[in-house]
DOGUDO-982692 format. One record per residue: residue in three letters; x negated, y, z negated of N, C-alpha, C in turn. Coordinates in Angstrom, 1 decimal. Layout:
+-------+--------+--------+--------+--------+--------+--------+--------+--------+--------+
| bavex |    n.x |    n.y |    n.z |   ca.x |   ca.y |   ca.z |    c.x |    c.y |    c.z |
+-------+--------+--------+--------+--------+--------+--------+--------+--------+--------+
|   ALA |      X |      Y |      Z |      X |      Y |      Z |      X |      Y |      Z |
...
+-------+--------+--------+--------+--------+--------+--------+--------+--------+--------+
// end
This chain:
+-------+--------+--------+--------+--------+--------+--------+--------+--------+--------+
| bavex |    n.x |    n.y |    n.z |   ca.x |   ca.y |   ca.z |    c.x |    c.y |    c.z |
+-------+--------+--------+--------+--------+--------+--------+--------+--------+--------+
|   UNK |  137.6 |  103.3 |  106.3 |  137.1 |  104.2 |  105.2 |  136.8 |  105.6 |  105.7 |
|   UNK |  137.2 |  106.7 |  104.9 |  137.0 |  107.7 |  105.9 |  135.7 |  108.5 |  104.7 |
|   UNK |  135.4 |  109.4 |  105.6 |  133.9 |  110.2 |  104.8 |  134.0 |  110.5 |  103.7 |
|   UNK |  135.2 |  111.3 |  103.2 |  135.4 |  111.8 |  102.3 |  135.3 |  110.3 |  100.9 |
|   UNK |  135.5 |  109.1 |  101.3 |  135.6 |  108.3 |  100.2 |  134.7 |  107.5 |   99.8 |
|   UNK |  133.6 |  108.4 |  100.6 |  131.8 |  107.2 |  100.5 |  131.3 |  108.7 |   99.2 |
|   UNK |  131.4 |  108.5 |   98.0 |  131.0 |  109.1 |   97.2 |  130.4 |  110.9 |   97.5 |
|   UNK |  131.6 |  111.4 |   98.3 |  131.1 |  113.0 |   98.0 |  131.4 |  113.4 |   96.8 |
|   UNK |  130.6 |  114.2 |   96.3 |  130.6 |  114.9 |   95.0 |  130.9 |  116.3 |   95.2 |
|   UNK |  131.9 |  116.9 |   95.4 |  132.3 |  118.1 |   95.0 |  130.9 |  119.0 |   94.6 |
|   UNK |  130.7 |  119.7 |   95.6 |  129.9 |  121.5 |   94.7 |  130.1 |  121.8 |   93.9 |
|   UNK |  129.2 |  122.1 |   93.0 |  129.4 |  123.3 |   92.0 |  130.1 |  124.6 |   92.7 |
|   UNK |  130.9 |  125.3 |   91.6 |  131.3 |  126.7 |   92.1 |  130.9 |  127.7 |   91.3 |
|   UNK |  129.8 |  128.6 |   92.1 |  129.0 |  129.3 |   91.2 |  129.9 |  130.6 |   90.7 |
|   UNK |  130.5 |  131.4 |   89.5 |  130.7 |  132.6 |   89.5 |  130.0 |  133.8 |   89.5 |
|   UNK |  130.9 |  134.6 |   90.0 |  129.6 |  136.1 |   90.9 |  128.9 |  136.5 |   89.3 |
|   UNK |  127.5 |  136.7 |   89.2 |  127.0 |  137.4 |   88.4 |  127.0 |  138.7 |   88.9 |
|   UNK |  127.1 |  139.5 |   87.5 |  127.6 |  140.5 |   87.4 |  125.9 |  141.7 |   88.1 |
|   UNK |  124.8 |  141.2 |   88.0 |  123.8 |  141.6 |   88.3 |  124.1 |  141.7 |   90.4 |
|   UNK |  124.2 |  140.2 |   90.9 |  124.2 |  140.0 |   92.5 |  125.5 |  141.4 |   92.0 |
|   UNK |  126.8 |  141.5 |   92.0 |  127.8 |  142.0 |   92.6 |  127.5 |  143.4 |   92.4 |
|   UNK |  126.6 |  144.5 |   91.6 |  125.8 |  145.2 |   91.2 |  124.6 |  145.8 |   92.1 |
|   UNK |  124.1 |  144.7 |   93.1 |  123.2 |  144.5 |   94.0 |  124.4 |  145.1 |   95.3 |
|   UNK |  125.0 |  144.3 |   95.1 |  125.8 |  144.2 |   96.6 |  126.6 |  146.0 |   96.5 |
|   UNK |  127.3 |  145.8 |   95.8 |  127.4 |  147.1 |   95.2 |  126.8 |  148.6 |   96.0 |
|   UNK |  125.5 |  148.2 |   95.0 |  124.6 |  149.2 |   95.8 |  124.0 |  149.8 |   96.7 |
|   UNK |  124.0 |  148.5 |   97.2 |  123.4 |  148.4 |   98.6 |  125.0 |  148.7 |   99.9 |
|   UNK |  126.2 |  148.6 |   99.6 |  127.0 |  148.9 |  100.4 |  127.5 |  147.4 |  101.4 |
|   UNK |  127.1 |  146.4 |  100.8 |  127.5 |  144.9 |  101.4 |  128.3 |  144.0 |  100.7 |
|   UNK |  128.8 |  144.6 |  100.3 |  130.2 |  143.8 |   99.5 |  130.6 |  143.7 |  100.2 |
|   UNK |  131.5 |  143.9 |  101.4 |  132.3 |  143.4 |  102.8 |  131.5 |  142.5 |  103.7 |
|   UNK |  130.4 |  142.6 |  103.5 |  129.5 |  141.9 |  104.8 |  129.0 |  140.2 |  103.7 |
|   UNK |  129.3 |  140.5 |  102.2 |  129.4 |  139.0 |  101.8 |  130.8 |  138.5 |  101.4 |
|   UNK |  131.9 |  139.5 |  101.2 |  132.8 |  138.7 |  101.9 |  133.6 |  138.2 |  102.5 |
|   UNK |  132.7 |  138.7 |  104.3 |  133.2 |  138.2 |  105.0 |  132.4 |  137.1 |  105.5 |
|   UNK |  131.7 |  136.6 |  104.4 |  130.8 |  135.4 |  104.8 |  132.0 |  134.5 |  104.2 |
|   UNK |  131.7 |  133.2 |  105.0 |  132.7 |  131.8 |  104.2 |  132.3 |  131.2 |  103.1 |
|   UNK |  132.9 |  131.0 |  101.9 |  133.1 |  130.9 |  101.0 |  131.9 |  129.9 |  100.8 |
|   UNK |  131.5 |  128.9 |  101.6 |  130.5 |  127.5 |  101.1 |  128.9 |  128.3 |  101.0 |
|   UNK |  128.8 |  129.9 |  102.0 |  127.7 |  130.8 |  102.4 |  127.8 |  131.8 |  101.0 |
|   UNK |  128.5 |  132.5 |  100.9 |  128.8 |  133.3 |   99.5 |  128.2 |  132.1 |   97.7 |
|   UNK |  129.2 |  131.0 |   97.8 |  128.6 |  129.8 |   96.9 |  127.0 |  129.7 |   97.1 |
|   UNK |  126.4 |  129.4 |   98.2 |  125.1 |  128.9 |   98.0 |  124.2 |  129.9 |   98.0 |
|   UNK |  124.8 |  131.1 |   98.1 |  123.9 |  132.6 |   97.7 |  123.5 |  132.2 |   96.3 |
|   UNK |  125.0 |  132.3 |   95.5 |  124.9 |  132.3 |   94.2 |  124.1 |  131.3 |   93.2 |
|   UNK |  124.5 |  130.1 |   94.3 |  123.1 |  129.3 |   93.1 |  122.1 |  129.1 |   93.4 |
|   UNK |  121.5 |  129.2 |   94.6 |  120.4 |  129.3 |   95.1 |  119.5 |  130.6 |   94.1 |
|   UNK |  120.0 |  132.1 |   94.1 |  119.9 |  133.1 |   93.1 |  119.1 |  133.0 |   91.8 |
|   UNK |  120.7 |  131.9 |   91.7 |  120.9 |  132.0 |   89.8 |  119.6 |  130.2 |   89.6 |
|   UNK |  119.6 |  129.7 |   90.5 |  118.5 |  128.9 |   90.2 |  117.1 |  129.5 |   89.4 |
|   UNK |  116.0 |  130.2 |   90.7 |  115.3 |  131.1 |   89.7 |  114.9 |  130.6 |   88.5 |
|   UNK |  113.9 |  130.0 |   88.3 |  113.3 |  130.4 |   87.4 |  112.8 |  131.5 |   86.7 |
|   UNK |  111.7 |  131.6 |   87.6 |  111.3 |  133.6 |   87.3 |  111.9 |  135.0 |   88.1 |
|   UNK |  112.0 |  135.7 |   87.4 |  112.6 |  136.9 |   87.4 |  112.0 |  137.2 |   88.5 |
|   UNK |  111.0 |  136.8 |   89.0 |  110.4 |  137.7 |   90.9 |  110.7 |  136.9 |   91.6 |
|   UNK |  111.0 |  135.4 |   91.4 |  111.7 |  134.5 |   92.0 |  113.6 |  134.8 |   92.7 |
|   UNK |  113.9 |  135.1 |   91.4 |  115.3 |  135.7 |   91.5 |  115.4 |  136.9 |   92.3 |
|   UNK |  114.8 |  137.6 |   92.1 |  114.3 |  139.2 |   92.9 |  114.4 |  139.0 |   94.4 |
|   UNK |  113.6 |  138.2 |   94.4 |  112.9 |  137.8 |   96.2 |  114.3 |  137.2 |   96.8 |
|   UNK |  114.6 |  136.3 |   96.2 |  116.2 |  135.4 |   96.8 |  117.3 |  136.8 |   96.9 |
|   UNK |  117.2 |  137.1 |   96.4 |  118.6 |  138.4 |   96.2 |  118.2 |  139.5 |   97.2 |
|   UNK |  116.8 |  139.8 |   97.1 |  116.2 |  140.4 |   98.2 |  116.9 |  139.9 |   99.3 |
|   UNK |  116.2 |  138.9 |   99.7 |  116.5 |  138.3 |  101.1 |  118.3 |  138.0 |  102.0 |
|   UNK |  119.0 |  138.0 |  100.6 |  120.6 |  137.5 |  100.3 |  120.7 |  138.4 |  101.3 |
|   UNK |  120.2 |  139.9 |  100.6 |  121.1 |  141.2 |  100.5 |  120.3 |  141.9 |  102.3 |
|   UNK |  119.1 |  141.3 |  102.7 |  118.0 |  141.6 |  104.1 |  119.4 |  140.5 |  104.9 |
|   UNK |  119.7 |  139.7 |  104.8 |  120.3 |  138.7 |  105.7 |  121.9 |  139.6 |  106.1 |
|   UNK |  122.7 |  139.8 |  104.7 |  123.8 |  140.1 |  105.0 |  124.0 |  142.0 |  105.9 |
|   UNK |  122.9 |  142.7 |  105.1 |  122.6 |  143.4 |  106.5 |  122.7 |  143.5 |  107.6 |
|   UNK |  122.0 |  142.1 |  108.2 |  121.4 |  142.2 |  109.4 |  122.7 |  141.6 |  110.2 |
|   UNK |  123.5 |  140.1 |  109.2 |  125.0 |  139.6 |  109.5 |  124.4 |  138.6 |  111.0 |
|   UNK |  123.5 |  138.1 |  111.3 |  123.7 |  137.1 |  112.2 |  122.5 |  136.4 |  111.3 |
|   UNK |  121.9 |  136.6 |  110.3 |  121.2 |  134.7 |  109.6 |  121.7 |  134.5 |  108.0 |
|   UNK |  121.2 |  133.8 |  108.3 |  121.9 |  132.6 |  106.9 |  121.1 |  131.9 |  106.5 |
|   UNK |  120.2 |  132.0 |  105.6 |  119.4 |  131.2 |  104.7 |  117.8 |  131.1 |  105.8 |
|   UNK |  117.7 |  132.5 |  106.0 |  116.1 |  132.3 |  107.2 |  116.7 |  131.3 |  108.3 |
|   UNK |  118.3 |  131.2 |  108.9 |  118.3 |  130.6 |  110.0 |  119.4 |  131.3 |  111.2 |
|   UNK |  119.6 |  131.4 |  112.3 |  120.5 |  131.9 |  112.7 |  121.7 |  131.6 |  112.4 |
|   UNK |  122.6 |  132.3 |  112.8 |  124.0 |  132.1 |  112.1 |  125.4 |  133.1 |  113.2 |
|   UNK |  126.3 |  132.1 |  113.6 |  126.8 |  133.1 |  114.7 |  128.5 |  133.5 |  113.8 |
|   UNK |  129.1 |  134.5 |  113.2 |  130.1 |  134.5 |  112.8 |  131.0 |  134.1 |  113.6 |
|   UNK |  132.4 |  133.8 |  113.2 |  133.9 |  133.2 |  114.2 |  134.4 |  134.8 |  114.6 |
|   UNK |  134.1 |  135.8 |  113.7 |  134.5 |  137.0 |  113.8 |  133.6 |  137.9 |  114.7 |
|   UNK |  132.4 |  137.9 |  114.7 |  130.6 |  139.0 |  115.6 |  131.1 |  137.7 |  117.0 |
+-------+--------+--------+--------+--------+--------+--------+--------+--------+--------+
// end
């Protein structure tokens, strides 16, 4: 039996809100999210769009947009790209 057939459930696939790509935008990191890998760009987005409250959402998108800056963490953790 191989991994894939002990009940993984497929991700959700979040689409870019138009507010994050707006963010990214402005800030001048649209290349630096994507050159993140596709599963890192996804869990931006719903981690984000989770949020409850609007300073909830703020702080995440904050931090999205402080991480892809800096381009070596990922979710408050280090992170080595195949490309840096």
């Amino acid at each position: 039996m191989s991994i894939k057939s002990v009940n993984m459930v497929p991700r959700p696939r979040y689409p870019m809100p138009n507010f994050i790509q707006e963010a990214l935008n402005a800030h001048g990191l649209t290349d630096a999210y994507l050159a993140r890998p596709p599963y890192q760009q996804n869990d931006y987005i719903g981690w984000i769009k989770r949020a409850k409250l609007e300073t909830t959402k703020q702080k995440r998108l904050n931090q999205m947009l402080d991480e892809l800056r800096c381009g070596d963490i990922y979710m408050k953790m280090k992170w080595n790209s195949k490309s840096g």
